[in-house]
N, C-alpha and C positions, 0 to 999 in steps of 0.2 A: 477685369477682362472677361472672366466665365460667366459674371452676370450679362455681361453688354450681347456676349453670346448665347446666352438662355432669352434674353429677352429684347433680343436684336430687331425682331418685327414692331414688338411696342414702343421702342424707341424710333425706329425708322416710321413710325402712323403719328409720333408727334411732332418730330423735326419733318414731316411732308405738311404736317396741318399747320405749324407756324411760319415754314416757307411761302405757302399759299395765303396767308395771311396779310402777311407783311407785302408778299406781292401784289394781292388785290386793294391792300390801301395804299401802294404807291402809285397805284395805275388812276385809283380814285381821287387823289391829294393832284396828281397829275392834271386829271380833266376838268378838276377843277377849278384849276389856276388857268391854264391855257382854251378853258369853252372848246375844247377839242378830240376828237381824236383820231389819229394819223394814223394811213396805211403800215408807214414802221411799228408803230404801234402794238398795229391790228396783227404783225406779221409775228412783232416778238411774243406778244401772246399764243398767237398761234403755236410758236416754235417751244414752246414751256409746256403745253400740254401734252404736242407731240414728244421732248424729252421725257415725259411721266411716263407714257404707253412705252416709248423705247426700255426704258429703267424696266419695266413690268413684264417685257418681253423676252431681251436679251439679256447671255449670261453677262456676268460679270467682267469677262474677259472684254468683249466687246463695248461693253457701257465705258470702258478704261477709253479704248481708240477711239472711241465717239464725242466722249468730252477733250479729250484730248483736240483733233480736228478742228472742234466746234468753235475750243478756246482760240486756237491759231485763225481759225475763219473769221470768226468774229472781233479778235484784235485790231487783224488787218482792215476791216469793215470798219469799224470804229474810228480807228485814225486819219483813214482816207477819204471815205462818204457818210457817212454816219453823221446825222442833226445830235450832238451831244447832250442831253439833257438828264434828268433825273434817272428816267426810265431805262435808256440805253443805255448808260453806264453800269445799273445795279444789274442787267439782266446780262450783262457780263458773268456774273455768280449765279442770279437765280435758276437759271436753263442747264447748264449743266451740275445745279446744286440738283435741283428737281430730280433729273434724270440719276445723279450715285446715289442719293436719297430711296428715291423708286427702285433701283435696283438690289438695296440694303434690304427694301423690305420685302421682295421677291425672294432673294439669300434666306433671309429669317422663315417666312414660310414653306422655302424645302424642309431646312435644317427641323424645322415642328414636324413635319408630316412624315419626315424620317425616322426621327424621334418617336412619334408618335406609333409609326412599324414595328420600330424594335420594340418598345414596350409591350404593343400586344403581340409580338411574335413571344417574348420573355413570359408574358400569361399565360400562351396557349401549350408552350414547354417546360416549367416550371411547375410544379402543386404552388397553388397561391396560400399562405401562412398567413395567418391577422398580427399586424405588428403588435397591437396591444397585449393580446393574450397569450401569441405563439403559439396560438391554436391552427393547425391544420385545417381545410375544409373537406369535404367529404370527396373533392378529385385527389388531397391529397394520398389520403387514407387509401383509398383507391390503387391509386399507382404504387404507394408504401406495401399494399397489402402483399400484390402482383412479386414486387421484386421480395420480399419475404419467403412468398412461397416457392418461388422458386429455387431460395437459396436453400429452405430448407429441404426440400425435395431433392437439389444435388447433392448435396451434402448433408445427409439424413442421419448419417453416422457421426458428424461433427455439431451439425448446426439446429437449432429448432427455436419455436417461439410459441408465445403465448396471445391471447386477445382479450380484455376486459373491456364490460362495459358499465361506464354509474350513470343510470339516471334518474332525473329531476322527478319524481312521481308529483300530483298534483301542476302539474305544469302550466293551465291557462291561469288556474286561482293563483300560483306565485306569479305570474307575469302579472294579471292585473293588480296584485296586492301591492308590485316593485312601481310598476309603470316600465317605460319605455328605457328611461335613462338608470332606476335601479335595476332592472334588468342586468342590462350593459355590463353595471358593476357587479354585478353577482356571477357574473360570467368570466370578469378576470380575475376575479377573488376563486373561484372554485380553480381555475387555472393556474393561479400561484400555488393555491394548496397542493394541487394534484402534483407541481412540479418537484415541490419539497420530498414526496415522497415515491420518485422515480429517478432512475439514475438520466446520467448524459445520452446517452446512448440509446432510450427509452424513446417512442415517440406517442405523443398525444394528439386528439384532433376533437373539434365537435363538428357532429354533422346532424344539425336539427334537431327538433325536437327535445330539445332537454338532454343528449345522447353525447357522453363523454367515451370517446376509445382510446383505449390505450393500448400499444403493442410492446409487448416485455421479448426483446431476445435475448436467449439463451438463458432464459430464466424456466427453471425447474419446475414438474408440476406437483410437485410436492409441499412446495413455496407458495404457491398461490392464492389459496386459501389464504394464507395468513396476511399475505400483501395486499388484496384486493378489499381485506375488513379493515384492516388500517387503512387506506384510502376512505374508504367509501365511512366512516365513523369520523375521520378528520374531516370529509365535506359536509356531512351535517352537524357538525362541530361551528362551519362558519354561520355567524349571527352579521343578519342585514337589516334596520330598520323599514318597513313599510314607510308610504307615505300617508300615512295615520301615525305614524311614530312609534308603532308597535315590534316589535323583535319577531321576525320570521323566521320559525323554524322547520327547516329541509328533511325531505323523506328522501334517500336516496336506495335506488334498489343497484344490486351487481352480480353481473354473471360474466361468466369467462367462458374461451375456448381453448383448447392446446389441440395447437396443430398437430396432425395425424395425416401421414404419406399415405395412406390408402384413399384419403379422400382432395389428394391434390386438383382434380379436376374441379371438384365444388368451391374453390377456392376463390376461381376465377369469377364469379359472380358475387361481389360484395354485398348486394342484398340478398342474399341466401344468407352472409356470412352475419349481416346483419341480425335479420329476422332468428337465425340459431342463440345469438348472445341476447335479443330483448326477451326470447325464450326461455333462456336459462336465468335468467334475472326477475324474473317471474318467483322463482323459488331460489335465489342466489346460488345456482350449479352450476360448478367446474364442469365441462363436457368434454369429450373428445371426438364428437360427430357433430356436423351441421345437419 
């Protein structure tokens, strides 16, 4: 059933295209045999297209009372005036098949374009996370960074956090060295690494460039140092073959920040906060100013 509803449109465009099918070769098989073709004919055709447009138009409620009617109208017509033949018998079904069919696949295209709302409303309210890696992107970091700061700034006597950043040095020569798809893989492998050695509650993100963050709360700046050399010596720890079959080996640089309440205002600008960490990574510096 949740397939036939996920994919209720694709279904309703091939029961419309086998309907019409089968209808146009009986009409055909028809005029064949009988060298003819009759105003009933010309009227029940008629009345099949018009059912398609009604299916396309009206809701569902309506397409109900319509075939309904049509069925009762058309019975009555059938038994009492109606030349019985091939044609008029099957378009007993086909006319108002046409029209719940039409109407199926009008259903299916709200149901997508609704669908389709919510998702991007869910993008534009969510930080979007890359399933493979569980990497953040740089809105989420962004918004992460925001509710950080704030927390710590209320709560400066309970709360505080930290910022690392490792990156990829030589970064165009590892990309062409990977290609596109080692790439990829060098990027969930430095992700699994990185995860091993951060708690639950730790968040990571890349945001281009070769540029891993991580935000440590309520981790001491005492600690730092010592956490951010264990990262950053487990990532170039990882070994990835080129495609020359040769072993590539990673320079990674890291520098940190520990948030400080006097400069809560600077906070608000994550490329400040940025540019202070590529900064400090420069010379691997714990800092306490952007």
């Amino acid at each position: 059933m949740n397939l036939f509803v996920r994919y209720k449109a694709a279904f309703g465009y091939t029961l419309l295209t086998l309907l019409l099918i089968l209808q146009q070769a009986g009409i055909f098989m028809h005029v064949s045999q009988e060298q003819g073709f009759t105003a009933s004919e010309l009227l029940i055709s008629s009345l099949s297209l018009v059912a398609l447009l009604l299916g396309f138009l009206v809701s569902g409620g309506i397409t109900a009372v319509c075939v309904f009617v049509f069925m009762v109208a058309y019975f009555v017509w059938l038994v009492t005036l109606a030349d019985k033949n091939w044609i008029t018998l099957q378009s007993f079904l086909w006319i108002p098949g046409s029209m719940v069919v039409a109407s199926v696949i009008r259903e299916g295209l709200i149901q997508q374009k609704r669908l389709a709302q919510r998702m991007e409303d869910l993008r534009l309210r969510n930080p979007e996370v890359d399933f493979d890696t569980t990497l953040g992107n740089t809105e989420a970091f962004k918004d992460t960074l925001i509710k950080q700061t704030n927390l710590a700034n209320r709560y400066s006597d309970q709360y505080h956090f930290c910022i690392a950043i490792f990156k990829i040095e030589f970064l165009p020569l590892v990309r062409e060295t990977l290609g596109s798809g080692g790439y990829a893989e060098l990027l969930l492998e430095l992700s699994d690494t990185i995860q091993t050695h951060i708690r639950y509650e730790d968040y990571k993100f890349y945001v281009d460039k070769g540029r891993f963050i991580v935000i440590f709360p309520l981790t001491k700046k005492e600690h730092l140092r010592s956490l951010t050399e264990r990262i950053k010596n487990a990532l170039m720890d990882v070994k990835l073959l080129s495609r020359r079959d040769k072993e590539l080996n990673l320079i990674i640089r890291s520098g940190a920040l520990v948030f400080s309440k006097d400069q809560f205002n600077e906070y608000e600008d994550y490329e400040a906060v940025l540019a202070a960490l590529e900064r400090n990574a420069e010379t691997d510096l714990i800092g306490e100013y952007i």
